[in-house]
N, CA, C and O atoms as a GROMACS GRO file, in nm:
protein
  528
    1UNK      N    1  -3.288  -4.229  -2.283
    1UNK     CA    2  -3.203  -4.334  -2.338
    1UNK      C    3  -3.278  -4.463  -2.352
    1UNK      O    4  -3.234  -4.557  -2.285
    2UNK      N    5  -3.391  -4.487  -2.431
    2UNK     CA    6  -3.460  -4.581  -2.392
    2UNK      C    7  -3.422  -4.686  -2.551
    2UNK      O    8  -3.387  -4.644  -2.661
    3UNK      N    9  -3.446  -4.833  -2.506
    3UNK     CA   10  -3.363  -4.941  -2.618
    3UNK      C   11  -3.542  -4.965  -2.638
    3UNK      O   12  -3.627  -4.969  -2.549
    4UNK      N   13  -3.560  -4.978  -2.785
    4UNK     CA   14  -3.649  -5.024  -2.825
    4UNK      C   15  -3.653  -5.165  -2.925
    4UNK      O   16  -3.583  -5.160  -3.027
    5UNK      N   17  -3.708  -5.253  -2.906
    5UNK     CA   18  -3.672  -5.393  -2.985
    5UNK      C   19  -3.803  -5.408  -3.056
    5UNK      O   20  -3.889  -5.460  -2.985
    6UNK      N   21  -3.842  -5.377  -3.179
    6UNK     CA   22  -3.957  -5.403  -3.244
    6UNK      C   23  -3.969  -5.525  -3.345
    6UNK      O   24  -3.923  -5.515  -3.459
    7UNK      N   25  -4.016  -5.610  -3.311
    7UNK     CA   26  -4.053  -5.761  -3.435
    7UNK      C   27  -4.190  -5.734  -3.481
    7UNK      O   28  -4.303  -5.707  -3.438
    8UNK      N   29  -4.107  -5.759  -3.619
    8UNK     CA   30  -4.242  -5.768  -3.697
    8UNK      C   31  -4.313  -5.927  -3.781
    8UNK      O   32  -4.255  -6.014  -3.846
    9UNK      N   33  -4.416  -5.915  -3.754
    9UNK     CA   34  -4.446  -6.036  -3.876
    9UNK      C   35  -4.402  -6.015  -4.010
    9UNK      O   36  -4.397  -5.903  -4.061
   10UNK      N   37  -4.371  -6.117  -4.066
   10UNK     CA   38  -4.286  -6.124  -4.187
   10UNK      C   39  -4.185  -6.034  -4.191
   10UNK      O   40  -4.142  -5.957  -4.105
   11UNK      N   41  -4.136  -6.066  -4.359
   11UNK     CA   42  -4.026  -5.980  -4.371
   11UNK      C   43  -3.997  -5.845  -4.441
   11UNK      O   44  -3.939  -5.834  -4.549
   12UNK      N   45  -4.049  -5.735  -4.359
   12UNK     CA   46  -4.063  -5.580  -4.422
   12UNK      C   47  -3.911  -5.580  -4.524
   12UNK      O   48  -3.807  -5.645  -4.519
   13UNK      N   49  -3.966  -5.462  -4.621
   13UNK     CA   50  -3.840  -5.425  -4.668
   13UNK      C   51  -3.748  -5.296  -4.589
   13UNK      O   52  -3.798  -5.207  -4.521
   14UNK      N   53  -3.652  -5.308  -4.607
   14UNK     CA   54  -3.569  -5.228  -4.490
   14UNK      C   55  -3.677  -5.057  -4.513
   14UNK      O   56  -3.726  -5.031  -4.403
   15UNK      N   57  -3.708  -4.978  -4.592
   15UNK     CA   58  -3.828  -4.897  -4.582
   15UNK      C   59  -3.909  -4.922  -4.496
   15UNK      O   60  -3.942  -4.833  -4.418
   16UNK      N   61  -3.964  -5.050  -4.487
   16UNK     CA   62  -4.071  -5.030  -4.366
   16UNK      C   63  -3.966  -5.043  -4.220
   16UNK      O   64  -3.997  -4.979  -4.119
   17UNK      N   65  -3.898  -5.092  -4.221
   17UNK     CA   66  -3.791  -5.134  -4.110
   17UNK      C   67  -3.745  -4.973  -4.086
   17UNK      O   68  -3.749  -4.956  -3.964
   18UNK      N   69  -3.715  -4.884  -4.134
   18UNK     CA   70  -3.639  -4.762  -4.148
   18UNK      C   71  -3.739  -4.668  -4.106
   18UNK      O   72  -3.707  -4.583  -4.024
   19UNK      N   73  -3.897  -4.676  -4.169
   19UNK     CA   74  -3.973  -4.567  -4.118
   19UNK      C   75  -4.038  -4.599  -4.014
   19UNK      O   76  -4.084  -4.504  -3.949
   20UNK      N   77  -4.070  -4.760  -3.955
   20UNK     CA   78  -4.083  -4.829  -3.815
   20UNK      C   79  -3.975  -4.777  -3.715
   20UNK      O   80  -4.028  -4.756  -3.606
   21UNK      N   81  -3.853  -4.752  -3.715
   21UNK     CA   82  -3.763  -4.702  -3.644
   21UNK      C   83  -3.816  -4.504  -3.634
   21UNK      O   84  -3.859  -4.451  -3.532
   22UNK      N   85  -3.800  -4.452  -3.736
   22UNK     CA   86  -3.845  -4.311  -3.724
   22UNK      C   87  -3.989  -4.253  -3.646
   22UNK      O   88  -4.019  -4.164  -3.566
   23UNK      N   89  -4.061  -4.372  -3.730
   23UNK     CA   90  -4.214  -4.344  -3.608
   23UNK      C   91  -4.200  -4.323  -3.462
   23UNK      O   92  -4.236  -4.239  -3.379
   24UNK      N   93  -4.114  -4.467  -3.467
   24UNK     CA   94  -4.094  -4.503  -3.306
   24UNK      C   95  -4.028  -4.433  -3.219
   24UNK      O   96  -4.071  -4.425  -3.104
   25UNK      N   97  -3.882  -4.353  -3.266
   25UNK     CA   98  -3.794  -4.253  -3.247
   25UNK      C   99  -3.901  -4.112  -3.195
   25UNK      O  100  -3.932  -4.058  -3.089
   26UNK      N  101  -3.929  -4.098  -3.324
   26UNK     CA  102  -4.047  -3.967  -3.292
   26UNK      C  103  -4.144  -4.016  -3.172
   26UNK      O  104  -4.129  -3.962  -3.062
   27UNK      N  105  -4.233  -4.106  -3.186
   27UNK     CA  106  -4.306  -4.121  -3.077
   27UNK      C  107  -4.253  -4.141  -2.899
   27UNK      O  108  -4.310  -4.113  -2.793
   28UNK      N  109  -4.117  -4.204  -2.932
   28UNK     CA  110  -4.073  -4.163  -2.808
   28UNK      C  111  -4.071  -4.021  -2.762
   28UNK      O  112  -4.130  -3.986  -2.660
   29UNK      N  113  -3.993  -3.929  -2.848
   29UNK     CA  114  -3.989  -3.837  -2.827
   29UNK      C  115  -4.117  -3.767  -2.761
   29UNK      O  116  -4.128  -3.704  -2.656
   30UNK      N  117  -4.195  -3.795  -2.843
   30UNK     CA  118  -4.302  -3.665  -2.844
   30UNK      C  119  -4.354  -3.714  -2.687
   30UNK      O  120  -4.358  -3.647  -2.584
   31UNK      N  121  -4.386  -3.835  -2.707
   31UNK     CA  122  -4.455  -3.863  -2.626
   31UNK      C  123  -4.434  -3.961  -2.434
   31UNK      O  124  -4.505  -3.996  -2.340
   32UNK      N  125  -4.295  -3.963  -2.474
   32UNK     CA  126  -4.210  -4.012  -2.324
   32UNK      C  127  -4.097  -3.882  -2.277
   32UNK      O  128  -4.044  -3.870  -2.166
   33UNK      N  129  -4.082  -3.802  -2.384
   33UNK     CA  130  -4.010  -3.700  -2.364
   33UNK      C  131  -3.838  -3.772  -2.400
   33UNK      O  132  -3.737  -3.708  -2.374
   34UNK      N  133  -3.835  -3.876  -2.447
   34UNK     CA  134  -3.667  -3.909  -2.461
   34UNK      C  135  -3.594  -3.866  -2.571
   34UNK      O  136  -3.633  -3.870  -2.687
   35UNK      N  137  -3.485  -3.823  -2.531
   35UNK     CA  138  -3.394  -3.798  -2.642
   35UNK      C  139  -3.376  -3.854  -2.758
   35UNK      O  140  -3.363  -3.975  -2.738
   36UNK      N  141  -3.367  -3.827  -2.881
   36UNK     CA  142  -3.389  -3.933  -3.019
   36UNK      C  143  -3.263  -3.926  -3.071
   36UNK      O  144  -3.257  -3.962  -3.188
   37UNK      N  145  -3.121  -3.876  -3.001
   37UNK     CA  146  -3.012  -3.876  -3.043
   37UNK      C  147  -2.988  -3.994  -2.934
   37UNK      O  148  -2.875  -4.034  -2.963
   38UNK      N  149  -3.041  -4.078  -2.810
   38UNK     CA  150  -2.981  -4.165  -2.771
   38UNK      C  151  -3.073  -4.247  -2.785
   38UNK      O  152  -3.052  -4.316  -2.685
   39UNK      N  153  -3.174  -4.300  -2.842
   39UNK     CA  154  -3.317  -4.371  -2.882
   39UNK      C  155  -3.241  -4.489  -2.989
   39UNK      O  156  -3.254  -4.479  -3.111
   40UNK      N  157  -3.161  -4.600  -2.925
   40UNK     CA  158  -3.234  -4.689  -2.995
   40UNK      C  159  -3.297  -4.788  -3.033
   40UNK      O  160  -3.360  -4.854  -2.951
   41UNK      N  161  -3.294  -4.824  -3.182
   41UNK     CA  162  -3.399  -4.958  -3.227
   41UNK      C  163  -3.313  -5.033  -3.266
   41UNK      O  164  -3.194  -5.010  -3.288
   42UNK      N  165  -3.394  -5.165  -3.278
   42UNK     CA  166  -3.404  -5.277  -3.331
   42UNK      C  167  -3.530  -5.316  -3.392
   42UNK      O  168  -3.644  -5.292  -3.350
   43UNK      N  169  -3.492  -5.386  -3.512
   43UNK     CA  170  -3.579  -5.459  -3.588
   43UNK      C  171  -3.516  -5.557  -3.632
   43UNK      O  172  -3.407  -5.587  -3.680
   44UNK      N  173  -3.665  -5.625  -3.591
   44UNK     CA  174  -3.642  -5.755  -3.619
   44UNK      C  175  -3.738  -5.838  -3.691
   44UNK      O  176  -3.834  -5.768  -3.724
   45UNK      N  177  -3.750  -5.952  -3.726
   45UNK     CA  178  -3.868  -6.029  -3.825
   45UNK      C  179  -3.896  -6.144  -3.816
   45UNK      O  180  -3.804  -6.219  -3.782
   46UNK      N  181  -4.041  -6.207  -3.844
   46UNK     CA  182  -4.056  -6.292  -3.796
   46UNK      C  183  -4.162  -6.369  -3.924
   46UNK      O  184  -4.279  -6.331  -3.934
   47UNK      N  185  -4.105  -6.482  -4.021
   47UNK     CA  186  -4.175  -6.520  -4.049
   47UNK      C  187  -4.348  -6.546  -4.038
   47UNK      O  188  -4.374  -6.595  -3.928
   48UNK      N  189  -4.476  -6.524  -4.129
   48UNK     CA  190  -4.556  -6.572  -4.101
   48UNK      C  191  -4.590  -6.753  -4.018
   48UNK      O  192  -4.667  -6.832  -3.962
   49UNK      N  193  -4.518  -6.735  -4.049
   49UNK     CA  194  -4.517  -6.937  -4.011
   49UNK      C  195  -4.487  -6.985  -3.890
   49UNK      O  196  -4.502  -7.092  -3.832
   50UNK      N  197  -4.440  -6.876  -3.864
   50UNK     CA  198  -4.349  -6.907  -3.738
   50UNK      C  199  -4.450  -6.821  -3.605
   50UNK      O  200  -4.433  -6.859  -3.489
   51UNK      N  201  -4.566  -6.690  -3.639
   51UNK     CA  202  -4.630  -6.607  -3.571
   51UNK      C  203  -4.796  -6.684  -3.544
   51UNK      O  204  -4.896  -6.705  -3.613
   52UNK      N  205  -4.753  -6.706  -3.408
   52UNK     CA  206  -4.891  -6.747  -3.318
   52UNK      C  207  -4.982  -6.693  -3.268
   52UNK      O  208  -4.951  -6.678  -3.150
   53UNK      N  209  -5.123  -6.636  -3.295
   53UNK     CA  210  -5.199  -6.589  -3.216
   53UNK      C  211  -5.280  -6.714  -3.130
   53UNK      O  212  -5.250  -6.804  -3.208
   54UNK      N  213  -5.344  -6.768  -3.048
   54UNK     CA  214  -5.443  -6.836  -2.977
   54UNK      C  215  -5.410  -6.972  -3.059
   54UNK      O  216  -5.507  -7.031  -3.106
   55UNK      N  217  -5.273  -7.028  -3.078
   55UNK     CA  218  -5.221  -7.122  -3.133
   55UNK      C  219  -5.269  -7.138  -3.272
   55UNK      O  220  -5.277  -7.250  -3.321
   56UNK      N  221  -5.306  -7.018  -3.347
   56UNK     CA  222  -5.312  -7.061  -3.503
   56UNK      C  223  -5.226  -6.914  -3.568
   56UNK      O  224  -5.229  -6.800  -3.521
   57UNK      N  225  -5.146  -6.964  -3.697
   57UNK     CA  226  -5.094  -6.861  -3.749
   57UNK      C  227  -5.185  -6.750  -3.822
   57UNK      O  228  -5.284  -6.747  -3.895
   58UNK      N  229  -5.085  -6.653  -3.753
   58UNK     CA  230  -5.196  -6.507  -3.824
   58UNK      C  231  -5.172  -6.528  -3.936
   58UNK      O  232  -5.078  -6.571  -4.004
   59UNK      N  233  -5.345  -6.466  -3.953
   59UNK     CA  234  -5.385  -6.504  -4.166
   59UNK      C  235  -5.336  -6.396  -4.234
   59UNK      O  236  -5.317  -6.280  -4.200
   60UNK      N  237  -5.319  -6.455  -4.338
   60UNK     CA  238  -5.237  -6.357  -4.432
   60UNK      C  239  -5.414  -6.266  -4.444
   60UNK      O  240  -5.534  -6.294  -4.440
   61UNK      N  241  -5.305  -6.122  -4.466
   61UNK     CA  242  -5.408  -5.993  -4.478
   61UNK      C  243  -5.400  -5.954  -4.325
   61UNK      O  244  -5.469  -5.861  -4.285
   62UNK      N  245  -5.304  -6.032  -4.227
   62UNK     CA  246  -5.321  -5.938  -4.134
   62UNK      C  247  -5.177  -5.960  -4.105
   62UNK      O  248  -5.097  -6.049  -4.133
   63UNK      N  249  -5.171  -5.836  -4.031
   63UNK     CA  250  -4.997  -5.814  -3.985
   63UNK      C  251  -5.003  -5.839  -3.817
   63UNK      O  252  -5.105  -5.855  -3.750
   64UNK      N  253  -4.860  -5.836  -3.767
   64UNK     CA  254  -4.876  -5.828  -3.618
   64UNK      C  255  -4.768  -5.736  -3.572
   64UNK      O  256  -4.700  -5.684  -3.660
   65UNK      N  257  -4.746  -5.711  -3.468
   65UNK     CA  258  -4.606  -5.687  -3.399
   65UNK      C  259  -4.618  -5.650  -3.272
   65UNK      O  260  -4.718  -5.602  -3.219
   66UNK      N  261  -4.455  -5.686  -3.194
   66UNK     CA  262  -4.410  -5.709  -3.041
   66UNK      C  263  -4.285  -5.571  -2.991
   66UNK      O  264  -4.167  -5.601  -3.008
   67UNK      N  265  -4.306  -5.463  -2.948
   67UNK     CA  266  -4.294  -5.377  -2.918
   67UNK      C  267  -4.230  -5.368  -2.799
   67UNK      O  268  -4.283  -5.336  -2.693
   68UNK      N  269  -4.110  -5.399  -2.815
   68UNK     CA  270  -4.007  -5.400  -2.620
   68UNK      C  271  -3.961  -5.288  -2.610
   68UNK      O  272  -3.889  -5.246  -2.702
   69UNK      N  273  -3.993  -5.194  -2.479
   69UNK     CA  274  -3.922  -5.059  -2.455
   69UNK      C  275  -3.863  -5.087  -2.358
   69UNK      O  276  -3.908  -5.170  -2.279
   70UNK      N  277  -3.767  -5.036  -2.341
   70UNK     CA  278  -3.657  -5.010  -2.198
   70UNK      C  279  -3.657  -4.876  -2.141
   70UNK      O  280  -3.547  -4.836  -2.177
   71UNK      N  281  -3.725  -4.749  -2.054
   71UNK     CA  282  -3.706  -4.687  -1.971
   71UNK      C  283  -3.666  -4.679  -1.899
   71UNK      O  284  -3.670  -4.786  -1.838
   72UNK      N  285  -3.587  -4.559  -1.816
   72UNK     CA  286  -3.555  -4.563  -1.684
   72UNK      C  287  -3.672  -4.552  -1.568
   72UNK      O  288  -3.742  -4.452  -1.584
   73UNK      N  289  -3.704  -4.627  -1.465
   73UNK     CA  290  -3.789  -4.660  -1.374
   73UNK      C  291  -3.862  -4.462  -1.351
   73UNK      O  292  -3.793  -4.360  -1.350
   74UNK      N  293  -3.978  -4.469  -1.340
   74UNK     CA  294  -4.030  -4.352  -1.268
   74UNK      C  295  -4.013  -4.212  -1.367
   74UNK      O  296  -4.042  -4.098  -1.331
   75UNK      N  297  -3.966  -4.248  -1.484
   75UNK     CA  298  -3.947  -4.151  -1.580
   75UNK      C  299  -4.097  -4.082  -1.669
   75UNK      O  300  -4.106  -3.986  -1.746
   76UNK      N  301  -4.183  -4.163  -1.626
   76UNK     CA  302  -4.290  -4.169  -1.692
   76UNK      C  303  -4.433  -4.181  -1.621
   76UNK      O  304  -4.466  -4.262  -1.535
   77UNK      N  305  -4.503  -4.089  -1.674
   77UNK     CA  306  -4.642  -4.117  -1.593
   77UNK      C  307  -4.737  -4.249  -1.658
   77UNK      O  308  -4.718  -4.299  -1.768
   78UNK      N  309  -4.832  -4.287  -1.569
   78UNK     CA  310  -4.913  -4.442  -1.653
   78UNK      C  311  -4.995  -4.379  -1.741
   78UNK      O  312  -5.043  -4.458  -1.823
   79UNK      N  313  -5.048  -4.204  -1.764
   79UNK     CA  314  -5.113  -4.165  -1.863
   79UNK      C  315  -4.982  -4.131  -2.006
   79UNK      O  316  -4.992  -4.147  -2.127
   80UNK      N  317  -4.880  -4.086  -1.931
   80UNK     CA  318  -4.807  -4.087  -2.103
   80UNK      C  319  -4.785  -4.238  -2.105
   80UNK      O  320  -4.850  -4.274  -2.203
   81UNK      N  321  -4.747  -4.312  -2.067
   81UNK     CA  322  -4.766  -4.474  -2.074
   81UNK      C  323  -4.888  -4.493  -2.205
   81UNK      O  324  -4.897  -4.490  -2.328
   82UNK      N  325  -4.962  -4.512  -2.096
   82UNK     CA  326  -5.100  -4.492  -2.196
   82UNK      C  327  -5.120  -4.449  -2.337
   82UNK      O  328  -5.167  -4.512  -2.431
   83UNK      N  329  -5.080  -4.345  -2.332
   83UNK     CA  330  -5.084  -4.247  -2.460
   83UNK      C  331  -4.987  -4.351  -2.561
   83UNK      O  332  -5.038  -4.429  -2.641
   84UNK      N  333  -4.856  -4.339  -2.543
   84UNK     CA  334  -4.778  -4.417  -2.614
   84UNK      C  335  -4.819  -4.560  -2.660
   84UNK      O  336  -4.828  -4.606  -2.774
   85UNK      N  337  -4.837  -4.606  -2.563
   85UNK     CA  338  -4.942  -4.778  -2.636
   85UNK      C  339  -5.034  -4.743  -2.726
   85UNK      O  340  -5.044  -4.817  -2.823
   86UNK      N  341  -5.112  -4.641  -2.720
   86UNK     CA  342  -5.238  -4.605  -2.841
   86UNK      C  343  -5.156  -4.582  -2.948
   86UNK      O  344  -5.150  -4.671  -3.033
   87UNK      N  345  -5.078  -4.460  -2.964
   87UNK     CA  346  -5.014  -4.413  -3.087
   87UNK      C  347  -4.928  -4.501  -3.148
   87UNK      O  348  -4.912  -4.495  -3.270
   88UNK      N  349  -4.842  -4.619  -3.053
   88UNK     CA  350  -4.785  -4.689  -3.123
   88UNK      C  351  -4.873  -4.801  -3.218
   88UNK      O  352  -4.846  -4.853  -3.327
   89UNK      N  353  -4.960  -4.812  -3.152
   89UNK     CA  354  -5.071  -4.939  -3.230
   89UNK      C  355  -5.081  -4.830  -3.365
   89UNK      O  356  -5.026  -4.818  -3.474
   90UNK      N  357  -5.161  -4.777  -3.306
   90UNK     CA  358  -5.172  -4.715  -3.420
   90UNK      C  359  -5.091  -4.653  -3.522
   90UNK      O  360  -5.133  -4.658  -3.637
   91UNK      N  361  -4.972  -4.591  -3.495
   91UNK     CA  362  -4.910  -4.561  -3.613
   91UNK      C  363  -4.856  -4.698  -3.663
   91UNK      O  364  -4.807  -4.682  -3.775
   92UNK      N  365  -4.847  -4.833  -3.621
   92UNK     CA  366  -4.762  -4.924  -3.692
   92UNK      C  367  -4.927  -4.966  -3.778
   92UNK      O  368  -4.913  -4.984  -3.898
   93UNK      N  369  -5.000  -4.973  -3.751
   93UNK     CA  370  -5.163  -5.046  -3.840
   93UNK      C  371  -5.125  -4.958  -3.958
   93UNK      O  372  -5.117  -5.008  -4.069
   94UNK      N  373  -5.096  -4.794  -3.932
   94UNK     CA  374  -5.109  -4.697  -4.055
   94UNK      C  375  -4.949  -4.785  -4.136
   94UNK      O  376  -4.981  -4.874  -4.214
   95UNK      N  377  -4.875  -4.774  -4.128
   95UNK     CA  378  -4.785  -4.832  -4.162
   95UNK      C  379  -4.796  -4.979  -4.243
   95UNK      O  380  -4.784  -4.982  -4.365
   96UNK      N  381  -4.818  -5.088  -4.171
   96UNK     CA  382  -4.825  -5.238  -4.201
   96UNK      C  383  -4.983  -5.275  -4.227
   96UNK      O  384  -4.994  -5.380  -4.290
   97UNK      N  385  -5.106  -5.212  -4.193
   97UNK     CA  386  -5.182  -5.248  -4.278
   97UNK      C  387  -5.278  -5.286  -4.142
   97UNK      O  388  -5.268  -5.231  -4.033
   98UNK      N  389  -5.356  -5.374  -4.170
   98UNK     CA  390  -5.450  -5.471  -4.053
   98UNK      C  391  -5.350  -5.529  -3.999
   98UNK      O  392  -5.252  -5.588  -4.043
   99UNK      N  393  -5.398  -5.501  -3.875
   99UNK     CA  394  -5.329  -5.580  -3.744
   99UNK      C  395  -5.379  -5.679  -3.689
   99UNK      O  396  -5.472  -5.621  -3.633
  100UNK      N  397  -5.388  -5.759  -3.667
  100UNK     CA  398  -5.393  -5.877  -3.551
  100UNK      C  399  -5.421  -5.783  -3.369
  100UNK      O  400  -5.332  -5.732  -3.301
  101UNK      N  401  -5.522  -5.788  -3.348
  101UNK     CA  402  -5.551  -5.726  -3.214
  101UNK      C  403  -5.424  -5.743  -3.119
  101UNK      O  404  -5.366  -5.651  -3.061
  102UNK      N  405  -5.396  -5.862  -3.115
  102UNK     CA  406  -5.296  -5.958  -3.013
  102UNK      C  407  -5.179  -5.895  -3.046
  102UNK      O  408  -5.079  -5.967  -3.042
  103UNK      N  409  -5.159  -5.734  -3.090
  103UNK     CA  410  -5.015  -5.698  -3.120
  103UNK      C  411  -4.962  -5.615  -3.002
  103UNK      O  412  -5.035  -5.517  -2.989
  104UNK      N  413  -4.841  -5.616  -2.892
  104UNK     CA  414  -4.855  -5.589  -2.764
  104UNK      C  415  -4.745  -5.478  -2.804
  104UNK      O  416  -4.683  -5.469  -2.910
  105UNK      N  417  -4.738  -5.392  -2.680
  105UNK     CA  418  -4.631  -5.267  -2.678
  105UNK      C  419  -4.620  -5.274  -2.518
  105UNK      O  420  -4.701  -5.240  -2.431
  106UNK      N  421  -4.474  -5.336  -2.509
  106UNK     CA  422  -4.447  -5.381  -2.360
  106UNK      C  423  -4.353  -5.230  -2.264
  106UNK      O  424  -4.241  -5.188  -2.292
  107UNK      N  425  -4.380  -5.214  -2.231
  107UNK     CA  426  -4.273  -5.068  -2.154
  107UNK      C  427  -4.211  -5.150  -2.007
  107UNK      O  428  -4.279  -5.174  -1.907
  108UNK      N  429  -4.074  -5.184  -2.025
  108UNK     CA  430  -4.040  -5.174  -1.911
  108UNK      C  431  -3.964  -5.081  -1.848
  108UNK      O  432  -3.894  -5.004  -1.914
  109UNK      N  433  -3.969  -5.072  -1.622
  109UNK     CA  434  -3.920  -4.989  -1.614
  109UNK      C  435  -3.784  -4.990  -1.531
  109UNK      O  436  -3.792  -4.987  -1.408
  110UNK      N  437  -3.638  -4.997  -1.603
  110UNK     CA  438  -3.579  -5.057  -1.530
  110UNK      C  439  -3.512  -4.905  -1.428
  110UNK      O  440  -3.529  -4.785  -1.446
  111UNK      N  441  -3.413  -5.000  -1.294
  111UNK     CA  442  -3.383  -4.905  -1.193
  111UNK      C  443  -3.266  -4.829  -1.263
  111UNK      O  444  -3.175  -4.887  -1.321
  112UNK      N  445  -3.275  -4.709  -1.252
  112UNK     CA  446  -3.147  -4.613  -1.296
  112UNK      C  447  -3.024  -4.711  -1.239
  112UNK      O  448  -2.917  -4.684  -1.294
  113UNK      N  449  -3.018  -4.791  -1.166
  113UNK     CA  450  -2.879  -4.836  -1.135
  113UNK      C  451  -2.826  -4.950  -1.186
  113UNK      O  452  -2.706  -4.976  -1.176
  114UNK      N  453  -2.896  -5.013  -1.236
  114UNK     CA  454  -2.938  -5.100  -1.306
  114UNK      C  455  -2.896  -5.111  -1.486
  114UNK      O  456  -2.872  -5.217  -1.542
  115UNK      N  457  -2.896  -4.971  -1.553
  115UNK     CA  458  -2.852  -4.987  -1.688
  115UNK      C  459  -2.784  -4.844  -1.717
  115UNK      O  460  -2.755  -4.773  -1.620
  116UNK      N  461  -2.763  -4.808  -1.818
  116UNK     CA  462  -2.641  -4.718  -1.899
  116UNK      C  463  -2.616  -4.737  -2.010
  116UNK      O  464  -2.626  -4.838  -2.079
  117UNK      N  465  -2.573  -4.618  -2.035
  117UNK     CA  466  -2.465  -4.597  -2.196
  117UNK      C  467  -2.357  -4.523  -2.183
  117UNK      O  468  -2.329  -4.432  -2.104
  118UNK      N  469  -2.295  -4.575  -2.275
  118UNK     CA  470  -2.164  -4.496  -2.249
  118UNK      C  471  -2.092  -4.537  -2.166
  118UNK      O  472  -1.988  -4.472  -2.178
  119UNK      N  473  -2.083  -4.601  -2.094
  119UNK     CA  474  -2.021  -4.666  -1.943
  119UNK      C  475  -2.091  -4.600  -1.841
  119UNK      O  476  -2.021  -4.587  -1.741
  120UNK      N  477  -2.193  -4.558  -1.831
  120UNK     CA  478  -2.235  -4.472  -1.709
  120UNK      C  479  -2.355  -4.523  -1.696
  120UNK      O  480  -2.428  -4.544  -1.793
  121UNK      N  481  -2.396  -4.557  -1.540
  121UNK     CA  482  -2.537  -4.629  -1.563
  121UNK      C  483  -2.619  -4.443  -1.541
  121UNK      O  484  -2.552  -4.342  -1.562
  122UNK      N  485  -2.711  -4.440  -1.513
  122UNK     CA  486  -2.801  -4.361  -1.545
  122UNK      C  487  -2.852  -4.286  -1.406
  122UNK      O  488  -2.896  -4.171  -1.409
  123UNK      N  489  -2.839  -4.370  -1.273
  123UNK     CA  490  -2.827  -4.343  -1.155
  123UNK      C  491  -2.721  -4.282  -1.139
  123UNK      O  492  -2.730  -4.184  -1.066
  124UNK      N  493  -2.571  -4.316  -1.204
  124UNK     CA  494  -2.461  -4.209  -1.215
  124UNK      C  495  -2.485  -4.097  -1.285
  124UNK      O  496  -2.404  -4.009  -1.255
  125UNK      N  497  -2.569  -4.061  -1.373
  125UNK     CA  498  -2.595  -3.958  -1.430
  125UNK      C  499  -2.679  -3.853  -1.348
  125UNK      O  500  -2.630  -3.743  -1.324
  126UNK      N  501  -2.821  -3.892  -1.300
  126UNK     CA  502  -2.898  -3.826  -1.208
  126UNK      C  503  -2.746  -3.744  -1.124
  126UNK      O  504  -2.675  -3.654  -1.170
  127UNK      N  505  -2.734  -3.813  -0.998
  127UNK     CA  506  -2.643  -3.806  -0.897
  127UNK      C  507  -2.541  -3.684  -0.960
  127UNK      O  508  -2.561  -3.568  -0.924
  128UNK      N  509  -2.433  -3.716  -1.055
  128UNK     CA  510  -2.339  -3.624  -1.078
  128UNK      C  511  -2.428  -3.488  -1.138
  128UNK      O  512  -2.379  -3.376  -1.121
  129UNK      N  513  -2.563  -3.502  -1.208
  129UNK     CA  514  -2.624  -3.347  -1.204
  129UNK      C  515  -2.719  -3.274  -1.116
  129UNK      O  516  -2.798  -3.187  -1.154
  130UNK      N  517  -2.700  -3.333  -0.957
  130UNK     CA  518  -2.754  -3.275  -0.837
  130UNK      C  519  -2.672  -3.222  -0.750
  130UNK      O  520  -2.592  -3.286  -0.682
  131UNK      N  521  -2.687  -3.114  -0.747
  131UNK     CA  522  -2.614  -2.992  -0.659
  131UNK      C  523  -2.575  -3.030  -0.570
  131UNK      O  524  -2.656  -3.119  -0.542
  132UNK      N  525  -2.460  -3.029  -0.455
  132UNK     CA  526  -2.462  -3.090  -0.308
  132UNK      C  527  -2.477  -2.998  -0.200
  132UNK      O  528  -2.479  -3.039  -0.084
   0.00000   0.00000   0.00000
């Protein structure tokens, strides 16, 4: 069940916004193991004008983007971690073009008790599918 919040520099057309969501969907999948029927995104945009690297705006001919994941704590090893930060760089460069190095893919890991869907945090979920 992981919430993903992706900003991009400038303003994609909903196509790039649409296959940025599917990449990302899939790459969860493949590669955190999460469900892509409860996977979701956000996109969002961010003027050039407004996008700072080392206090100067990224130059046109290069793209950027800020990559927020939400996991449940301990769901994940630091090598699929790993893995996922590579493929995401990389499938968004194949996508949007030259990147700006300074483009981050943040994973946080919050406590199963802590968040939910559906009304159920996720620590209620574990719990009600362990035998007593």
């Amino acid at each position: 069940m992981p919430y993903l919040h992706l900003n991009l520099l400038a303003e994609p057309s909903t196509e790039v916004a649409t296959k940025a969501a599917e990449v990302l969907t899939r790459l969860t999948a493949e590669l955190l193991g999460k469900k892509p029927d409860l996977t979701a995104v956000a996109v969002t945009t961010m003027p050039r004008e407004r996008w700072y690297i080392g206090a100067q705006v990224v130059p046109p001919g290069q793209s950027a983007f800020y990559l927020d994941i939400k996991v449940t704590e301990g769901t994940n090893t630091k090598n699929e971690k790993a893995r996922y930060v590579q493929a995401v760089f990389e499938s968004m460069a194949s996508l949007l073009g030259e990147l700006a190095p300074a483009s981050y893919v943040v994973i946080h890991e919050v406590h199963a008790d802590a968040w939910g869907y559906s009304g159920k945090t996720q620590e209620f979920r574990y719990v009600r599918g362990k035998s007593l």
